[in-house]
Structures are given as C-alpha cells and as structure tokens.
MMTF fields as JSON, N, C-alpha, C and O atoms, coordinates in Angstrom:
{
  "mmtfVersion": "1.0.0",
  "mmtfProducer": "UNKNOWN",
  "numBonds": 323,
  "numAtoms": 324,
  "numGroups": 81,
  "numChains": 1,
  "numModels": 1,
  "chainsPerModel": [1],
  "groupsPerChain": [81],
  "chainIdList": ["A"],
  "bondAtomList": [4, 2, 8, 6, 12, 10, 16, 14, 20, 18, 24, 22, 28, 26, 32, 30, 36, 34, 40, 38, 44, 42, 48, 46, 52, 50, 56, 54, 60, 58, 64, 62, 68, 66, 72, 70, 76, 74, 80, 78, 84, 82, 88, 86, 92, 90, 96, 94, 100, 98, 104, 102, 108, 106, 112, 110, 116, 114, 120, 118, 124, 122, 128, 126, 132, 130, 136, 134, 140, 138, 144, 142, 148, 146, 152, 150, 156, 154, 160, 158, 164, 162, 168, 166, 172, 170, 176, 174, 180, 178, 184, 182, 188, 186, 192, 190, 196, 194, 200, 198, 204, 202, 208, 206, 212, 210, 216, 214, 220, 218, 224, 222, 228, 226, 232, 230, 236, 234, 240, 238, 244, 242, 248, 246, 252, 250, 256, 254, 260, 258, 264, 262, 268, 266, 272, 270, 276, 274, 280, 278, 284, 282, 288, 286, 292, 290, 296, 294, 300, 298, 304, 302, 308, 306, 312, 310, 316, 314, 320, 318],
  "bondOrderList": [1, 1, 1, 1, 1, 1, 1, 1, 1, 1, 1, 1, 1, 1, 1, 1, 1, 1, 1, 1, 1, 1, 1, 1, 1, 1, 1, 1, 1, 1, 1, 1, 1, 1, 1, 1, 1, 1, 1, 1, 1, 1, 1, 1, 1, 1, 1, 1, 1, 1, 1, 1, 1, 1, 1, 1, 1, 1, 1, 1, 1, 1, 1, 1, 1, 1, 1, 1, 1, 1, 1, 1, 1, 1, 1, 1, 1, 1, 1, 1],
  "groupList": [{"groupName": "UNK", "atomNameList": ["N", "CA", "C", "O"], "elementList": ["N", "C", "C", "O"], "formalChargeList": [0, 0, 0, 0], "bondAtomList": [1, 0, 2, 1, 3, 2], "bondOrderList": [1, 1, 2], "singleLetterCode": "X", "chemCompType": "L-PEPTIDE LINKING"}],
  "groupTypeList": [0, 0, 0, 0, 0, 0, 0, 0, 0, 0, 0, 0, 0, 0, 0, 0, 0, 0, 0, 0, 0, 0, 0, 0, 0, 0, 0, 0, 0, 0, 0, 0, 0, 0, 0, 0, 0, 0, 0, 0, 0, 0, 0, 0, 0, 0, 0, 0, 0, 0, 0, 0, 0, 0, 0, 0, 0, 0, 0, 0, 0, 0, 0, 0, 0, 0, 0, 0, 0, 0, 0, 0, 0, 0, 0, 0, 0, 0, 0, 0, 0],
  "groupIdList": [1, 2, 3, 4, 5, 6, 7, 8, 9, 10, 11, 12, 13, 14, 15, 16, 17, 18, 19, 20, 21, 22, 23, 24, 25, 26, 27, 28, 29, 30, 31, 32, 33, 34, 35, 36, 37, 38, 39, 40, 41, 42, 43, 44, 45, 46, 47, 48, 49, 50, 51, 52, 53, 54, 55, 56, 57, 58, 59, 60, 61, 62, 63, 64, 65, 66, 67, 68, 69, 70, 71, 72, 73, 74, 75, 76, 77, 78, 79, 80, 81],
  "secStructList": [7, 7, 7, 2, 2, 2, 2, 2, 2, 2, 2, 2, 2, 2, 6, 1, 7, 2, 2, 2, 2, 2, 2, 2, 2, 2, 2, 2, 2, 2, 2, 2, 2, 2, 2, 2, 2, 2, 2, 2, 2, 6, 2, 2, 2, 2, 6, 6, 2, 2, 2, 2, 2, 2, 2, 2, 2, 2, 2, 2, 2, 2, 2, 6, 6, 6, 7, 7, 7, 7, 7, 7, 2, 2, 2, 2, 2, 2, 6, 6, 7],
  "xCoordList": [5.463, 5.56, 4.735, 5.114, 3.533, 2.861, 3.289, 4.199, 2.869, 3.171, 1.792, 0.717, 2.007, 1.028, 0.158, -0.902, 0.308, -0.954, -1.523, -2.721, -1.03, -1.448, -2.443, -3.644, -2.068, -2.818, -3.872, -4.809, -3.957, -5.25, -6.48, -7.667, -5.604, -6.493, -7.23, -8.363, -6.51, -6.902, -8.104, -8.968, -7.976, -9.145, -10.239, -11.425, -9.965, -11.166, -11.923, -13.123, -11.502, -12.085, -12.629, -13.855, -12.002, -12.72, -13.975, -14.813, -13.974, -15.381, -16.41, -17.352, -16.13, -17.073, -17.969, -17.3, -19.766, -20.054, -19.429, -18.745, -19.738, -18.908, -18.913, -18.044, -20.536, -20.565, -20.013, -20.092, -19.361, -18.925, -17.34, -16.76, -16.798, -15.686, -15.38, -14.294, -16.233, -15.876, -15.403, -14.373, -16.294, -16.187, -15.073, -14.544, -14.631, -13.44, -12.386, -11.7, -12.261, -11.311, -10.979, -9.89, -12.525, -12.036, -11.563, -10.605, -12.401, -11.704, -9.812, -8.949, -9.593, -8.051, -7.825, -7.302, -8.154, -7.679, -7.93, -6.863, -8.492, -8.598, -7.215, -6.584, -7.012, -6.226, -5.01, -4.464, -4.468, -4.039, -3.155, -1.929, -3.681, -3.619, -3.452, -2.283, -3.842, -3.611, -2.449, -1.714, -2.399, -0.436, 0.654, 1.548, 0.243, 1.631, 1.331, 2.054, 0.231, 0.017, 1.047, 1.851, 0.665, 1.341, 2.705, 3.369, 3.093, 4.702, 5.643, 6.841, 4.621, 5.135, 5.39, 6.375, 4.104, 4.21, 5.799, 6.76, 5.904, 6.825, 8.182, 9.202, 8.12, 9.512, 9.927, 11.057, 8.66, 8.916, 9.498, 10.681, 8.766, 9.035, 10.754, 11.53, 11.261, 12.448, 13.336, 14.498, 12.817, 14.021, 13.755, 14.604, 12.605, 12.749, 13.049, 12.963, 13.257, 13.27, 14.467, 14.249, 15.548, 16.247, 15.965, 16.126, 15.528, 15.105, 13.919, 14.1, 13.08, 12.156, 12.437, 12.043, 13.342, 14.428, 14.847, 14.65, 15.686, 16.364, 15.688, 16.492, 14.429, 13.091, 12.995, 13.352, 12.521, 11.804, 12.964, 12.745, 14.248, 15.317, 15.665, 16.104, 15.401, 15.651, 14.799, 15.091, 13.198, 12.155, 11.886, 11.22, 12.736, 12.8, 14.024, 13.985, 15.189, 16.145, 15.333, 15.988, 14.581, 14.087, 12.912, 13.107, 12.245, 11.494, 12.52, 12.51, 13.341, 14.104, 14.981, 15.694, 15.008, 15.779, 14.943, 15.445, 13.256, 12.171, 12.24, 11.803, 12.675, 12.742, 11.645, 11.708, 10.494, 9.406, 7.818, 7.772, 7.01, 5.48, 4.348, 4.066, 3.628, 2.061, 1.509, 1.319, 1.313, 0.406, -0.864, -1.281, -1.747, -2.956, -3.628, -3.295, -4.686, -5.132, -6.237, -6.602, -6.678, -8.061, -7.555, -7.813, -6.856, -5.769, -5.936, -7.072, -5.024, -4.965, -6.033, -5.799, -6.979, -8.277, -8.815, -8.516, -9.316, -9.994, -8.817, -9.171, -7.807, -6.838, -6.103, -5.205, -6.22, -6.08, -7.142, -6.852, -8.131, -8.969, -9.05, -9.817],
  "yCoordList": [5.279, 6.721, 7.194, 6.786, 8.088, 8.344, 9.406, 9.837, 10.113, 11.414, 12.358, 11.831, 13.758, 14.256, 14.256, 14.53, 13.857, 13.477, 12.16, 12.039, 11.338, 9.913, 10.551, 10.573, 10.966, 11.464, 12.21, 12.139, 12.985, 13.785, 13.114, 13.439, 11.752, 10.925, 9.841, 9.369, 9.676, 8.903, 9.528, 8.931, 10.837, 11.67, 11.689, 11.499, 11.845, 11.962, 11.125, 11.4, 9.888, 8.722, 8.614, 8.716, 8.414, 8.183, 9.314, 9.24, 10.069, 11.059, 11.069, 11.86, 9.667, 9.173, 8.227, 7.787, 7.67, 6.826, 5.587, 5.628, 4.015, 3.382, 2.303, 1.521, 2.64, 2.414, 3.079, 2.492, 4.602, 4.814, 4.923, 5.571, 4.627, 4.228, 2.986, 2.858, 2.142, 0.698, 1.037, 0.597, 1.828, 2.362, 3.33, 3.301, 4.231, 4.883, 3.606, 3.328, 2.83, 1.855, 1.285, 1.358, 0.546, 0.131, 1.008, 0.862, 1.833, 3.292, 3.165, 2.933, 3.402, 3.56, 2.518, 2.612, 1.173, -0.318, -0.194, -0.217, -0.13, 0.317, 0.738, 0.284, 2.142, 3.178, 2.486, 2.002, 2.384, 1.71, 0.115, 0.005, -0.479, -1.702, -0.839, -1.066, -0.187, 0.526, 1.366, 1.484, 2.094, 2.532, 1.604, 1.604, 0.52, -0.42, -1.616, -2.577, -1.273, -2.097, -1.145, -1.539, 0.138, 1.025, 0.759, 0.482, 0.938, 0.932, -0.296, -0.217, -1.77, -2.672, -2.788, -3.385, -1.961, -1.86, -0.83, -1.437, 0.137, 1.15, 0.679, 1.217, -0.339, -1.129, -2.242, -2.65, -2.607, -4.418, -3.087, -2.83, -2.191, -1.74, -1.023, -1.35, 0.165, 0.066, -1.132, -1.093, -2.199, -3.446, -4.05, -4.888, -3.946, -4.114, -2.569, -2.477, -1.963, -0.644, -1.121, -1.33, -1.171, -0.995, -2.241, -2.183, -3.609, -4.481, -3.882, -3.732, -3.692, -2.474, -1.748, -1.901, -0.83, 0.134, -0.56, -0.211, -1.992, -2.339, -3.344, -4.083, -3.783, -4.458, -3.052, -2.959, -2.295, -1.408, -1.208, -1.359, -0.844, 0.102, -1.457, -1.414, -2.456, -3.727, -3.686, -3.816, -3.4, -3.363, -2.238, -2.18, -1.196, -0.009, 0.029, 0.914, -0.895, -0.962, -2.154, -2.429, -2.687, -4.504, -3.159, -2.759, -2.932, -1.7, -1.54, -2.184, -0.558, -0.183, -0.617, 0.106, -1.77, -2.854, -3.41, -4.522, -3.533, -3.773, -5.391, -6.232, -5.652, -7.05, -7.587, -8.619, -6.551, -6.712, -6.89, -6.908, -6.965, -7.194, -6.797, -7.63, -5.601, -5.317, -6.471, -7.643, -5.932, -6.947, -7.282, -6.184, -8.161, -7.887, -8.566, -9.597, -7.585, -7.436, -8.083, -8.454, -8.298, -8.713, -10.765, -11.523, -11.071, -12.718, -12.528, -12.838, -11.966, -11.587, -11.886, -12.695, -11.556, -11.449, -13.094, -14.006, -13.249, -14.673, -15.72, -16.808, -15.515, -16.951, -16.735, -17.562, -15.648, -16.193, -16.485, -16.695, -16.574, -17.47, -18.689, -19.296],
  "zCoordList": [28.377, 28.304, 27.108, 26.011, 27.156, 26.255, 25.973, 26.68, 25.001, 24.18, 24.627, 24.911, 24.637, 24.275, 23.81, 24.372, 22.257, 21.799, 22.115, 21.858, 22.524, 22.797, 23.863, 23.594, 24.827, 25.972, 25.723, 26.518, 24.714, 24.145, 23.56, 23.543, 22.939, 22.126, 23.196, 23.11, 23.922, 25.341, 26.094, 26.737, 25.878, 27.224, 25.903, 26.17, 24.932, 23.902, 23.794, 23.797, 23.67, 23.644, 24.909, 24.932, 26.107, 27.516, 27.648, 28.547, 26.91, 27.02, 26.466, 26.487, 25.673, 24.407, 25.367, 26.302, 25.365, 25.782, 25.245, 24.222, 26.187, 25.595, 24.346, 23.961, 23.769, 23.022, 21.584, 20.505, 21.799, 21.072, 21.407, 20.535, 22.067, 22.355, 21.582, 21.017, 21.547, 20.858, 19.239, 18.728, 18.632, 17.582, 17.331, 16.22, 18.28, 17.536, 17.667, 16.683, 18.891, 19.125, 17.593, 17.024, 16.944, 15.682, 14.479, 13.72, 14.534, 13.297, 13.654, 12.808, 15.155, 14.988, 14.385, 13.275, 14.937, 14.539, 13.008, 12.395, 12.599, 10.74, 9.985, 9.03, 11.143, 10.38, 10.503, 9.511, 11.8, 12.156, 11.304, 11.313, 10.938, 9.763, 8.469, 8.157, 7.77, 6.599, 6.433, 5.453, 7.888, 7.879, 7.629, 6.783, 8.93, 8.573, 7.252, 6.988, 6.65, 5.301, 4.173, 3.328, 4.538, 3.614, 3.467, 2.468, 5.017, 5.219, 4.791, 4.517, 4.791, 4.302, 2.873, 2.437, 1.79, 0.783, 0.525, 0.051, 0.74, 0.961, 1.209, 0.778, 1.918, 2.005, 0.854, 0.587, 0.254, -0.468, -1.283, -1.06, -2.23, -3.148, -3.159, -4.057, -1.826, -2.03, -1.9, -2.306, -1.341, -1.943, -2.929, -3.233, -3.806, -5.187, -6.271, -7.496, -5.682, -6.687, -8.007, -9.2, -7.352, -9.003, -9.552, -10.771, -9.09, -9.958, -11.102, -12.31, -10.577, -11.513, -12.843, -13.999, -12.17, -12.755, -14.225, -15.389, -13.461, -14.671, -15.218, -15.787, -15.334, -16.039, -17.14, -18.315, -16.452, -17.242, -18.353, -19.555, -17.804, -18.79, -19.84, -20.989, -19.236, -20.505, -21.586, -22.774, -20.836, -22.144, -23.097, -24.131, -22.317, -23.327, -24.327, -25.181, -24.318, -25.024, -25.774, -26.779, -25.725, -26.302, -27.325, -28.473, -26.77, -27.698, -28.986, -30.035, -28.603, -29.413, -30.208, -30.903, -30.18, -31.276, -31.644, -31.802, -32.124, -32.355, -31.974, -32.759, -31.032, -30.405, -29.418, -28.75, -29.472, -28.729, -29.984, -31.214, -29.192, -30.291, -29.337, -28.476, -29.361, -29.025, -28.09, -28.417, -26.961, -26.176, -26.762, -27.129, -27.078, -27.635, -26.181, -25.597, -25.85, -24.693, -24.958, -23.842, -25.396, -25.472, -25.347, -24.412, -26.579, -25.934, -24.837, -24.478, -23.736, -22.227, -21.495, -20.597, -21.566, -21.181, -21.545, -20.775, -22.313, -22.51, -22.106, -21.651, -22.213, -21.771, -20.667, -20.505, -19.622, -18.181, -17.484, -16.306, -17.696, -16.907, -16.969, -16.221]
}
C-alpha cells in the first residue's frame, strides 16, 4: 500500500529517461542510508544519554574539588599515533 506521496515520487521518476532514473534511484539510496544512519545515531545516544549526563556532572564536581589537571593537547597529539 503506497502513500500518496510514494506514488508521486514513483510517476516522477518513471518520467525521467532511464538513464536518469538510475541516478535519482541512487540519490534516494544516498538519502535514504543517511536517515537511518541518523536514526541509529539518535537512538545509541538516547540509550547512552544519562550515562553522559553523569560523566559530565562527575567531571564538573572533579573540576571543582581541583581533582582534575589541563589537558595538554599538543602531548595528545604526538603520542596517539
């Protein structure tokens, strides 16, 4: 059972030669992969959200009992490679 718009997008494309039919085919297939890339991102993150939450709210209390020290970024840089 298609939708309306499915059906709109269907006659659009079939009116395309078919060499450019091949081409929107992949544009959807693109978009397509980048939605449900999104949506997967969108999900890991609400089942990690309050882990996050309470990372962050640990290093801001670790801040504040000066129990932390300056990243020096530049270390970082030459010694993970």
């Amino acid at each position: 059972m298609s939708s309306p718009a499915i059906t709109t997008i269907v006659k659009m494309v079939e009116s395309l030669p078919d060499e450019l039919q091949e081409q929107a085919v992949e544009h959807v297939r693109a978009f397509l992969a980048e939605i449900e890339e999104e949506k997967r991102w969108e999900d890991s993150f609400k089942r990690t959200k309050q882990n996050l939450v309470a990372a962050a709210r640990k290093a801001k209390e670790e801040i504040a009992a000066g129990l932390s020290t300056p990243m020096d970024y530049e270390q970082q840089l030459y010694t993970s490679k």
